[in-house]
N, C-alpha and C positions, 0 to 999 in steps of 0.2 A: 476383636473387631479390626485393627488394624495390619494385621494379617489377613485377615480378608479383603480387605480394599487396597493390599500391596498385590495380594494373586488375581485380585479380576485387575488391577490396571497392568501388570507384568503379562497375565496372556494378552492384552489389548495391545501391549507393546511388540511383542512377540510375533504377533500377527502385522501390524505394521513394516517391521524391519524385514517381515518375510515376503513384505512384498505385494499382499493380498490388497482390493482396493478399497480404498480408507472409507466409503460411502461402504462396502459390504460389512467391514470392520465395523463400523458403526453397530450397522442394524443386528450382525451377529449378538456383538454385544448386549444391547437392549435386549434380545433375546434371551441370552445366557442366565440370569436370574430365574425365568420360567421354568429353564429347562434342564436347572439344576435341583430346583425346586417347587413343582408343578403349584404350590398352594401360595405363590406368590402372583400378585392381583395384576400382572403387565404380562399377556399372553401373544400369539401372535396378530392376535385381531387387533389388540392394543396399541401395539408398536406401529401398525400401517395405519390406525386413526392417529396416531402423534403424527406420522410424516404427513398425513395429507392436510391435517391443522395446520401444520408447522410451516408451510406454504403457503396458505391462505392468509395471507399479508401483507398487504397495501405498500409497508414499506420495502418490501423485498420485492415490490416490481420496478422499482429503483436500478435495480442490479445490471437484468441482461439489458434495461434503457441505456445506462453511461456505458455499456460491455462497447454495445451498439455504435455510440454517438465516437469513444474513442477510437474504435475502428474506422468511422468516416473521415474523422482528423488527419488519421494517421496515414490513409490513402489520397486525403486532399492534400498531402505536402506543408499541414500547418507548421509544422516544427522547422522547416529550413526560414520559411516569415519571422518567427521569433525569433530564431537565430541570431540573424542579418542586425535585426532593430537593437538587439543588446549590444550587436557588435561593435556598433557604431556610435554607442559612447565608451566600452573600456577596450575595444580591439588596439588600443596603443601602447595599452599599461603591461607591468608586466604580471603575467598569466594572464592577460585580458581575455585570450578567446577560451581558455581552462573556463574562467570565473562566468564567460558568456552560456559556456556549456551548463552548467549548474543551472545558472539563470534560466535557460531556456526551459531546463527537465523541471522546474518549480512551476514553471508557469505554466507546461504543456501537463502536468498533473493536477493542474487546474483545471485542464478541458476535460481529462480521459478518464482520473478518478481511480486507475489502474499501473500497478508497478513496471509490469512486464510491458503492457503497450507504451510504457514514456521511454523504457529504454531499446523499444524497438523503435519507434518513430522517431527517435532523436539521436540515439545511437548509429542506425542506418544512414542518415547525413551527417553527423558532425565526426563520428571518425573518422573517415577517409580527408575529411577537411581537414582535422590537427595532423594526418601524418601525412600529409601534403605539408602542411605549413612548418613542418620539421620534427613535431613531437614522436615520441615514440608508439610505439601501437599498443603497447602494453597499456602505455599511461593512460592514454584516449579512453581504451575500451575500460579499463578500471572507473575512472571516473563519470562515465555513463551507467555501469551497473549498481556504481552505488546509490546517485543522485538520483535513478530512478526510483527509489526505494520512496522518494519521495512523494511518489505518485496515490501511499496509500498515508499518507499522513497530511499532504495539504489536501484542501476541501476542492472539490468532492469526491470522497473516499468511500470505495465498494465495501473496505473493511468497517467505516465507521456504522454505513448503513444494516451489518451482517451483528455488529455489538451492539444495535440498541436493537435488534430485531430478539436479542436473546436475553438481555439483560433492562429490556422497556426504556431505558434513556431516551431522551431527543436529539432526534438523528440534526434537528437543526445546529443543538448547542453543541455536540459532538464537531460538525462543519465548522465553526463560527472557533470552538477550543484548539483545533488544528491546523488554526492560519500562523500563530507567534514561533507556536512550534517547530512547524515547518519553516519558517523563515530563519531561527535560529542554527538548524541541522543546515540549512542551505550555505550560510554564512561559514560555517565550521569547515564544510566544502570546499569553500572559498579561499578559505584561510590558508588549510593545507596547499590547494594549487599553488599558492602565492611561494610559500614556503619551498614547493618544488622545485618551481622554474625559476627562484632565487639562487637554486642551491643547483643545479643542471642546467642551467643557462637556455637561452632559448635564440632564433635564428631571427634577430630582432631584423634586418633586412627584409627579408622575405614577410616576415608579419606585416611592418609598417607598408609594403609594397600592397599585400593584400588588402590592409585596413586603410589605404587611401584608395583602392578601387571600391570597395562599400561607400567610402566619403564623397567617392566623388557622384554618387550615386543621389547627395540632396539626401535634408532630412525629409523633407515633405512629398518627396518619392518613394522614400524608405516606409513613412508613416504612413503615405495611403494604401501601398502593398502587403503592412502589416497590420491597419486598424482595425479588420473584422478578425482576424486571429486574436488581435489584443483585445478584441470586444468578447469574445466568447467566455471568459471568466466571468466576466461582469456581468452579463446576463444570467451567467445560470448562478451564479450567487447570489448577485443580486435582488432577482426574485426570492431567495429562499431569505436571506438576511431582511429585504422591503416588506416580506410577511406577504408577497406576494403570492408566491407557490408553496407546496411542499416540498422537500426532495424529490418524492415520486415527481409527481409534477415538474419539477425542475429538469429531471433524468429527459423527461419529453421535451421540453423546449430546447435543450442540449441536442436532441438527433434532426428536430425541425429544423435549427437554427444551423447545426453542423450539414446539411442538406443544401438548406441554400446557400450559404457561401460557395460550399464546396462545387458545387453543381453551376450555380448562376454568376457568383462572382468570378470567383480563381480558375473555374471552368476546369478543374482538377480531375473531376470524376464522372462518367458518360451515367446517362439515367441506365444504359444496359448491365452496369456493373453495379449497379443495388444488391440484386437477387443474391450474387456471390457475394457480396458482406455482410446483408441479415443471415446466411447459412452459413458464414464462418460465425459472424457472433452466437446462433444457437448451438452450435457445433461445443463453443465454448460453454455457453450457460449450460446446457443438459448436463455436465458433469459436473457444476457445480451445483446444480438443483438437486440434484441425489443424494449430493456429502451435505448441504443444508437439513435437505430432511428427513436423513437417515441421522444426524447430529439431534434436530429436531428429537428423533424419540430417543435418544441415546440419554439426554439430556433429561426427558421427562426419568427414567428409570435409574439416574442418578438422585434424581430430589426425590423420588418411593423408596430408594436406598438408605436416603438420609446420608448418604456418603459428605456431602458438602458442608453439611453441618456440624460432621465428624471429625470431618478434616480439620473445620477452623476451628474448633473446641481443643484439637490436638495440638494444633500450632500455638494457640495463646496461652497453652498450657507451658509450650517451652520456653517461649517470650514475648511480653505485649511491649517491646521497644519496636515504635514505629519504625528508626532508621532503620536495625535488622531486619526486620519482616519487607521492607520495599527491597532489601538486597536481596532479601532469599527470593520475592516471589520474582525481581529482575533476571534471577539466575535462572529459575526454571524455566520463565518465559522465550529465556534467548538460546539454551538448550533445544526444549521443545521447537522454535521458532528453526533449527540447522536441521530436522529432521521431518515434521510436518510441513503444510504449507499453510497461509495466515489464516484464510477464511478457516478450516477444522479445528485449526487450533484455535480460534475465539468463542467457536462451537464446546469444544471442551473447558478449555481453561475458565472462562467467564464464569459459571456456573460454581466453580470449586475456590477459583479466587478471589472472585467481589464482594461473598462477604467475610475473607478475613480481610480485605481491603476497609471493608466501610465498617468494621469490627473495631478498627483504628484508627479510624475517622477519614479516612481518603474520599473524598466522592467522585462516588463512581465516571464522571465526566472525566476528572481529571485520569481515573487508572484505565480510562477507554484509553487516550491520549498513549499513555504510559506505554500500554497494553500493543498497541499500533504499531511505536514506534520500536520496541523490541519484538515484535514480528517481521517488521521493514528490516531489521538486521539480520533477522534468520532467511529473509529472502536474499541475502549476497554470501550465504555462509554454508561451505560443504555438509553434509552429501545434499541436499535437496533445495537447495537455494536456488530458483527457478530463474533470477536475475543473471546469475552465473552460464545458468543452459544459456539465453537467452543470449547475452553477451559473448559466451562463446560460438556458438553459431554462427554466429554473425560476424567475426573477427578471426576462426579457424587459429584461434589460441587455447591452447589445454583448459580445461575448465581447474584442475589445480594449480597452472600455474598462474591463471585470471587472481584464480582466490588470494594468491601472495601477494600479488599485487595491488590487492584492495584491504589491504590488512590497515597501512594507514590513514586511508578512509574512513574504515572502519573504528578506527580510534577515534577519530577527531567525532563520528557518528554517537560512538560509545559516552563520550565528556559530554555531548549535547542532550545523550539521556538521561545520564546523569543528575546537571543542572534541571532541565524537562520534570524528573520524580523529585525531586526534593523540593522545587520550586515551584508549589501546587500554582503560585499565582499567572505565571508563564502561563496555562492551559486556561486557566476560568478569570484572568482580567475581560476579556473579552463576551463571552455569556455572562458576567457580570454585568456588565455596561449595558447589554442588550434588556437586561430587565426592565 
């Protein structure tokens, strides 16, 4: 049996690295069982009733809503508002504007819910700012593609909503388990800036020159420029933690509320330029609604396989020490995580890893958390780390030499998963309290 389920995931892999797309890979697969052996019960009529189920889901209209709402953010100029407001209490210290960068990508992953869009929208202004104010470009662009990573582990998260859609969790407590976390991985962020620009000095002139034209700018100038930026967290959390909305629901008042500012306050975005941002955000969802629900039945013809249940039978056969089993399944996760992209891989992996997770007592909220944030590192990690594309584009630096660049990021990223798995109560003090 276990030869059999190392050759259907070796051609699945095979097919992958060749390049085929991972929504066809899917549905092939799902396939492949029939049509190895016509007398098993998942034919092709089967496979397109799992996708079109598997989309019929209240909370996966969640998705292209924050797809959406991050896109009007990111065209209404919120991230330079945030900015500004951090800057202007540590733009003096040193790595103040590094540590304001951070800050900002924590808070602007609060509005977008999405990785790539926090370090396009934040990336696109705050680089050319630090290598104006002396830093190097390298460092800039590093530390925006990591911090972006953030975007899928503070609430509200497109990935948390794609893991309780596969795994039945509540996408609220999943929100509500990725606020410590995220704060934690931010801080780590922080740390290292500090550690940099202690260590390569910084053009403290020229900063304090800049960070007394923000000063002299009034805080209560600063706060009214940035209060409906700062308010758009709160709202869309807000409702979902006040038990107000759902997610889905929340996703909605996220793109109403990301409308009017954008449009009637900040006056950022003309009513003629809607059209072209619901059509880039569909542009986006259609290809992720395919790998959803081509995973969708990948996923049913994994649990008629019994493969899931095979797997964790085999593994606790080798050891049921909980430390080992969180190392191995963090290994594969952050593996998988350098070659897939997050949402397929929560698609696959959940399925096969939750219950040797909850076999050893993890619950499941907390190995969503886990599960997230060792996908946030596959998004900054070669070949397929889309934070990388993204960052490089945008900065016209090697996309390998970005990667070395963020290697001590990535360390200080690594120690906050670390602590994150081992210290179940970091993710579930908070749903905790909520009961």
């Amino acid at each position: 049996m276990s030869l059999t389920i190392g050759l259907f995931f070796g051609v699945m892999a095979v097919l992958l690295v060749i390049g085929l797309p991972v929504a066809g890979v899917f549905g092939f697969m799902g396939l492949l069982p029939n049509l190895l052996n016509p007398g098993f019960a998942y034919d092709a009529a089967a496979v397109v009733r799992s996708m079109i189920s598997g989309l019929d889901s209240f909370t996966l209209l969640a998705v292209p809503l924050f797809m959406v709402s991050g896109l009007i953010m990111a065209r209404g100029g919120i991230s330079e508002k945030l900015f500004n407001f951090f800057a202007y209490f540590v733009g003096n210290k040193t790595a103040g504007f590094p540590c304001a960068v951070v800050g900002t990508c924590m808070f602007y992953a609060a509005i977008s819910g999405s990785s790539p869009a926090t370090v396009s929208a934040v990336g696109s202004m705050t680089i050319p700012f630090l290598v104006s104010m002396g830093y190097k470009k390298i460092f800039a662009a590093a530390i925006v593609t990591v911090a972006g990573g953030l975007g899928v582990i503070i609430p509200p998260s497109i990935s948390y909503i794609v893991y309780s859609s596969v795994t039945n969790a509540s996408p609220s407590k999943l929100f509500i388990a990725g606020i410590i976390p995220g704060i934690l991985i931010g801080i780590s962020l922080m740390i290292y800036c500090y550690i940099y620009c202690r260590r390569e000095g910084e053009d403290k002139e020229r900063l304090l020159a800049n960070y007394r034209s923000i000063r002299g700018k009034g805080f209560w100038k600063l706060l009214k420029e940035s209060f409906w930026a700062l308010l758009t967290p709160v709202i869309i959390l807000g409702s979902i933690y006040g038990g107000i909305a759902s997610p889905t629901e929340a996703a909605v008042i996220s793109v109403v509320y990301g409308l009017i500012i954008c449009i009637f306050v900040y006056k950022t975005i003309l009513l003629k330029d809607m059209g072209r941002i619901f059509v880039e955000g569909a542009k986006t969802y259609v290809n992720i609604l395919f790998i959803i629900a081509a995973a969708t039945a990948f996923a049913r013809c994994l649990t008629m396989l019994r493969y899931p249940q095979t797997i964790t039978s085999a593994v606790l056969e080798i050891t049921t020490n909980k430390i080992v089993i969180i190392l191995i399944m963090n290994a594969i996760m952050l593996v998988c995580g350098m070659i897939i992209d997050n949402i397929p891989n929560i698609m696959i992996l959940s399925p096969i890893l939750l219950p040797i997770a909850t076999a050893v007592g993890i619950d499941p909220i907390h190995f969503g958390i886990v599960m997230t944030a060792n996908l946030a590192i596959g998004m900054v990690t070669p070949p397929m780390g889309i934070n990388l594309f993204v960052g490089s584009a945008m900065t016209e630096i090697p996309m390998l030499k970005l990667a070395r660049a963020t290697i001590p990021f990535l360390a200080a990223f690594l120690i906050s998963l670390l602590i994150i798995s081992f210290v179940p109560a970091i993710s579930l003090i908070l749903p905790d309290l909520a009961l």
